[in-house]
C-alpha positions in Angstrom: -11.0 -11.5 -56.7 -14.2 -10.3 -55.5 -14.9 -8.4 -51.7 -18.0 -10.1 -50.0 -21.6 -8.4 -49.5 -21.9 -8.3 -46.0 -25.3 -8.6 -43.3 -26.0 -6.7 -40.7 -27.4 -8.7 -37.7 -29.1 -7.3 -34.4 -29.2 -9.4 -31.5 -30.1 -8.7 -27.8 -26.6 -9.2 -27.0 -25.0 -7.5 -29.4 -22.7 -4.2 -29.2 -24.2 -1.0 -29.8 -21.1 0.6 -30.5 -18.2 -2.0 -31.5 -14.3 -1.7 -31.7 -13.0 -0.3 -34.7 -13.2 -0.2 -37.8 -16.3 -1.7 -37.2 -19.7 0.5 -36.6 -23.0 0.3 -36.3 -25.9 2.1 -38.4 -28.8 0.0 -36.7 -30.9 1.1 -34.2 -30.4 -2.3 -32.4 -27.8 -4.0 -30.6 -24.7 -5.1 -33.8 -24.6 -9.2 -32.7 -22.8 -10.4 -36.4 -21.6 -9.3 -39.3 -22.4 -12.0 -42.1 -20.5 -12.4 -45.2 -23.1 -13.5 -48.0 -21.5 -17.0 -49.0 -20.2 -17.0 -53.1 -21.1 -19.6 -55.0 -17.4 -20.9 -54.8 -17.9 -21.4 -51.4 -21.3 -21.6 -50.5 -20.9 -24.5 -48.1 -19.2 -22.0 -46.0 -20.2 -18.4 -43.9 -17.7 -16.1 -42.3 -19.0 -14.2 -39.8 -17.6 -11.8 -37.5 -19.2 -11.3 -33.3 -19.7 -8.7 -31.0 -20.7 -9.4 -27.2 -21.9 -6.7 -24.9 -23.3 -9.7 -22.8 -23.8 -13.5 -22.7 -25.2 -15.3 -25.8 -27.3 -18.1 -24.8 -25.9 -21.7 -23.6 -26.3 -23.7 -27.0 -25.5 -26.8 -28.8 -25.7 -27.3 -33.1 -25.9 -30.7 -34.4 -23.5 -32.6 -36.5 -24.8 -33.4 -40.2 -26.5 -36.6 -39.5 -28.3 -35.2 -36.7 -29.5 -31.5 -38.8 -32.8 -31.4 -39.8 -34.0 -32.8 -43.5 -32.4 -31.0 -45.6 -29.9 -28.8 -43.9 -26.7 -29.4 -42.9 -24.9 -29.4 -39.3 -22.5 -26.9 -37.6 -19.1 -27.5 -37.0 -17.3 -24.0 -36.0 -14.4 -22.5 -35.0 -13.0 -18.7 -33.2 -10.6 -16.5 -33.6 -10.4 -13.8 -31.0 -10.1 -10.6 -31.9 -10.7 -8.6 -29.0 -11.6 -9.4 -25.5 -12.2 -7.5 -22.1 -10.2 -8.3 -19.1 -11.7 -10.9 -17.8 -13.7 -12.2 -20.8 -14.9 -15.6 -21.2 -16.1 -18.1 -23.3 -18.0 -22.1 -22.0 -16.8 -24.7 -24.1 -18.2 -28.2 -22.7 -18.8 -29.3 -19.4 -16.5 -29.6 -15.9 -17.6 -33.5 -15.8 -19.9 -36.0 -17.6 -23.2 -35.5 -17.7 -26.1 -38.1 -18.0 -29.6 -36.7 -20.3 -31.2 -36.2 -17.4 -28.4 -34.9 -15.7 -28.2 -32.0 -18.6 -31.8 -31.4 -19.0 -32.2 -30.8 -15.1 -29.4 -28.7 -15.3 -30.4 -26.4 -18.1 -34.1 -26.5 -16.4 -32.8 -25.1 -13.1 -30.4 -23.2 -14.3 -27.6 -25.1 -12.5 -26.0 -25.4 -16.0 -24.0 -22.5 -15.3 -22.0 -24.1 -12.6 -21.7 -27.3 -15.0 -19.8 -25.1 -17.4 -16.6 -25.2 -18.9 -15.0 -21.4 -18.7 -11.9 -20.3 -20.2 -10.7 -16.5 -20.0 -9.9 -15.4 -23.5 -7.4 -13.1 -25.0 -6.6 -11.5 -28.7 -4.8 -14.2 -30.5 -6.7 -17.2 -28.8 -8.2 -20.0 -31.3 -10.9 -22.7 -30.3 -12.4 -25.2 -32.8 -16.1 -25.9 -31.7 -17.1 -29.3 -32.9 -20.6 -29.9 -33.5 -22.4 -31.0 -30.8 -20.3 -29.2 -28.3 -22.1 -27.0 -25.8 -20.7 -23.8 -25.8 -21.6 -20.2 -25.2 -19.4 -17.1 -25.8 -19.5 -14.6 -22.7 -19.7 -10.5 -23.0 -16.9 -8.3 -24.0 -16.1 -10.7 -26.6 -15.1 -9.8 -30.4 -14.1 -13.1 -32.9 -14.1 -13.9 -36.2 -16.3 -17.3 -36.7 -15.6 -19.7 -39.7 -18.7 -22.5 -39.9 -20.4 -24.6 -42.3 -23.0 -22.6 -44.0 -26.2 -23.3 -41.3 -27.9 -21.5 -38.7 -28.7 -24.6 -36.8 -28.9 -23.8 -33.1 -30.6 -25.8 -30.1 -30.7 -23.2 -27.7 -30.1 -25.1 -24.2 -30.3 -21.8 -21.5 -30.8 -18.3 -22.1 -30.4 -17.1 -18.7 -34.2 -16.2 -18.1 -34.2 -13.9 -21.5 -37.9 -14.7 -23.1 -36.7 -17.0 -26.0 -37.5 -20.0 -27.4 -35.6 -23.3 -26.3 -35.2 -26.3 -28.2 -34.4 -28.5 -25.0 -34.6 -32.1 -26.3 -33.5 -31.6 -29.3 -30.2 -30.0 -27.7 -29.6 -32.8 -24.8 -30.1 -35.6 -27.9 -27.2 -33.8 -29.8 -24.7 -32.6 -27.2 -21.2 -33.8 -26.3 -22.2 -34.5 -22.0 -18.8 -34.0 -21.7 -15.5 -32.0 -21.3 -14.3 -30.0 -23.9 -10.8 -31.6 -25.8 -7.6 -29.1 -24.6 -5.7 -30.1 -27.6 -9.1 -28.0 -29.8 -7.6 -25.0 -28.2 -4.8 -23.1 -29.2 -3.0 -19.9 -29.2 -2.0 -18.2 -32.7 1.0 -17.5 -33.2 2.0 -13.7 -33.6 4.0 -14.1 -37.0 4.9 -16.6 -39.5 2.3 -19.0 -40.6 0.0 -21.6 -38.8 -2.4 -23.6 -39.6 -5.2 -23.4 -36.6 -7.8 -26.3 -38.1 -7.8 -28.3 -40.5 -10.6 -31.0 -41.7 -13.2 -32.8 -43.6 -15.2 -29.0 -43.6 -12.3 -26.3 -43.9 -8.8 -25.5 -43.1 -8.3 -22.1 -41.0 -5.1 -20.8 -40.9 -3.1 -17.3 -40.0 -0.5 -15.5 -41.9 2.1 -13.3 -41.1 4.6 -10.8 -43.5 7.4 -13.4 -42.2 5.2 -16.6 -43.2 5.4 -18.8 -45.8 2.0 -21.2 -46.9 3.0 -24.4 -47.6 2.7 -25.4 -51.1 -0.6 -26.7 -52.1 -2.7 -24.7 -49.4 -5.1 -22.3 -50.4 -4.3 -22.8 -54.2 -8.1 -23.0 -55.1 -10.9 -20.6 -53.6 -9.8 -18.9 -50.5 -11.7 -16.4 -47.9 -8.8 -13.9 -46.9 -9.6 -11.9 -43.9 -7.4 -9.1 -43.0 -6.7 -8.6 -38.9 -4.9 -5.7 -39.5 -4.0 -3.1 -42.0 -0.9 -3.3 -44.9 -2.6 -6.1 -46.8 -2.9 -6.0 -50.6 -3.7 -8.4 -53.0 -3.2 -8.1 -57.0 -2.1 -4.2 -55.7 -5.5 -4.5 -54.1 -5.9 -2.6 -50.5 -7.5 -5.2 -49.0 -9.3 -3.6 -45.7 -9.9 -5.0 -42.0 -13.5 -6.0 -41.5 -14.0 -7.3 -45.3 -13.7 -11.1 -46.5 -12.2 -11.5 -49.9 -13.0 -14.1 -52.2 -9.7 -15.0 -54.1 -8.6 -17.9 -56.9 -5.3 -18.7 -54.8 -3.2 -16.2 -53.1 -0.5 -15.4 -55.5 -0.2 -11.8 -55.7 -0.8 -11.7 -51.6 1.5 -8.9 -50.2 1.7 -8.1 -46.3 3.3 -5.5 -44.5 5.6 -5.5 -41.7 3.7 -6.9 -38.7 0.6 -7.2 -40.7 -1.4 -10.0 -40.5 -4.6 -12.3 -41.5 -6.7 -15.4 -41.9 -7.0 -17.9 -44.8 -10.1 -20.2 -45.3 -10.5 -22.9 -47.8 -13.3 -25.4 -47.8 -11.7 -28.6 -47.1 -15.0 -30.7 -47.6 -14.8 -32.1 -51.5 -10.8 -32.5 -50.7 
């Protein structure tokens, strides 16, 4: 097994001082934590996300649709932390024309044209490329994607950066978001949250049992809280551990965490 290198990324909206375990050494805003993709698994990147306030309204394209020679974004959330009150846009309150959306995003009217849902610890949302999303402030999550920083920013609520209009309005779903792409986790046992052509999700707790034939290859395990061991290995919240199967995987009462396998030569 082998504990990931992990990045350190500012952004505007990022935390200066996130929950714990997490901290911040950086003089800027924490936005992500990146874990550096192995080799294994490179068509992957685990990230973790802080929010002290609104990232911008944004859109990633599917593979056909990235640019030469990189790949699209399909994502998915895990919540680990919300404020009252927090949340997140996932698609749109009605159908939208092109030139419905670009108006929108030009004016700024976009905001009324989104799709909010409060969030809560435990809540799971599978972002399909091309849906137009944006996570709110307050917000901590765990983020499995395909391995690209693809993003057509749509609306950035005045904030002095680039845009990437067209190409965003050409890519996006104009439309609601799917209900049935939303879930909430379970507290114990085991469940899988997503599974598909890119990578299978799923959360384990000490009372669960993985099916046989999951996660028998490379897996990411992600601890969400503490009393997780592997091979007699502490195995610490806030790390990603690379792992050849899970046999030897040992959780504590009430402990629990996430498994990710890529799903995409399957």
């Amino acid at each position: 097994m082998k504990q990931l290198a992990t990045r350190l990324v500012p952004k505007v909206w990022g935390h200066r001082n996130p929950p714990p375990p997490f901290t911040n050494p950086l003089d800027e805003p924490l936005g992500e934590i990146w874990f550096d993709p192995p080799p294994e698994l490179a068509n992957l990147l685990v990230k973790f996300i802080f929010t002290d306030a609104a990232l911008s309204v944004q859109v990633h394209p599917d593979d056909s649709h990235a640019p030469a020679g990189m790949r699209g974004k399909n994502e998915c959330w895990y919540i680990l932390d919300a404020e009252p009150g927090a949340k997140i846009a996932v698609g749109l309150t009605r159908e939208l024309s092109i030139d419905q959306l670009r108006a929108a995003a030009l004016d700024g009217s976009i905001e009324q044209e989104l799709a909010f849902i409060e969030v809560a610890q435990g809540d799971f949302f599978s972002i399909p490329a091309g849906t137009i999303h944006a996570i709110g402030t307050g917000i901590s999550l765990l983020e499995v994607q395909q391995n690209s920083d693809v993003t057509f920013r749509l609306y950035d609520y005045g904030r002095p950066r680039e845009l990437h209009l067209e190409d965003g309005v050409r890519v996006a779903r104009r439309s609601p978001y799917d209900p049935s792409l939303h879930r909430r986790a379970p507290d114990d046992g085991y469940a899988e949250l997503m599974g598909g052509p890119f990578f299978r999700v799923s959360k384990l707790g000490s009372d669960g049992a993985v099916p046989e034939g999951r996660f028998a290859g490379h897996t990411l395990v992600v601890p969400l809280a503490e009393g997780i061991s592997l091979a007699g290995e502490p195995l610490a919240v806030g790390t990603c551990t690379l792992s050849l199967g899970i046999d030897g995987l040992a959780l504590s009462d009430g402990a629990s965490l996430i498994l990710v396998e890529d799903t995409s030569a399957a």
